[in-house]
Steps between C-alpha positions, in 0.01 A plus 500: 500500500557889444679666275730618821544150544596386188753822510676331837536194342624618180762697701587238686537229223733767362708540804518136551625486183788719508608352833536115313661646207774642792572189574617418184747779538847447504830640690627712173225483286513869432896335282267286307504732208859425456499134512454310182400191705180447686472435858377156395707426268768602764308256725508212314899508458513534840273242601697274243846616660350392837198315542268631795271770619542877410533662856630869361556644191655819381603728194826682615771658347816307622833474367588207286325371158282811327481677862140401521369212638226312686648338782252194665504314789399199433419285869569055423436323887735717711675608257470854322747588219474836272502467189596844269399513135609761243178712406658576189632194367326200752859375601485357848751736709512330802374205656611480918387406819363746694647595839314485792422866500332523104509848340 
């Protein structure tokens, strides 16, 4: 293998990379700085709130608690509920059944 080769592949491990790490990403993550809980610690309180699957999730100022807040919706069957935690404090801010039309 050439060093042109070995160049390509380094790239594109690189590239591949960056694209995963994307998918981490979260709506809001550029708020992050102002939360004093984690997105996983957010999680798990919402997870506990409302056992399921994490279908969206979302940093967003929004009136109510601290004004910030990680909003989840959290999909159990047929049923999907969002479920709003404080990123400031970890209070649980909501905890409803979605509509038919989710935001």
């Amino acid at each position: 293998m050439g060093i042109s080769n070995k160049v390509v592949i380094s790239v594109l491990g690189v590239i591949l990379s960056a694209a995963s790490l994307s998918a981490f990403a979260f709506t809001g993550q550029n708020l992050a700085g102002n939360a004093k809980v984690s997105i996983e610690s957010a999680r798990t309180i919402a997870l506990k709130t409302y056992p399921g699957k994490i279908t969206d999730e979302e940093l967003e100022q929004e009136k109510g608690g601290s004004g910030l807040r990680y909003s989840f919706d959290i999909k159990n069957g047929q049923v999907t509920h969002e479920v709003g935690v404080d990123a400031k404090t970890g209070a649980v801010l909501e905890n409803s059944t979605e509509g038919t039309h989710p935001d």
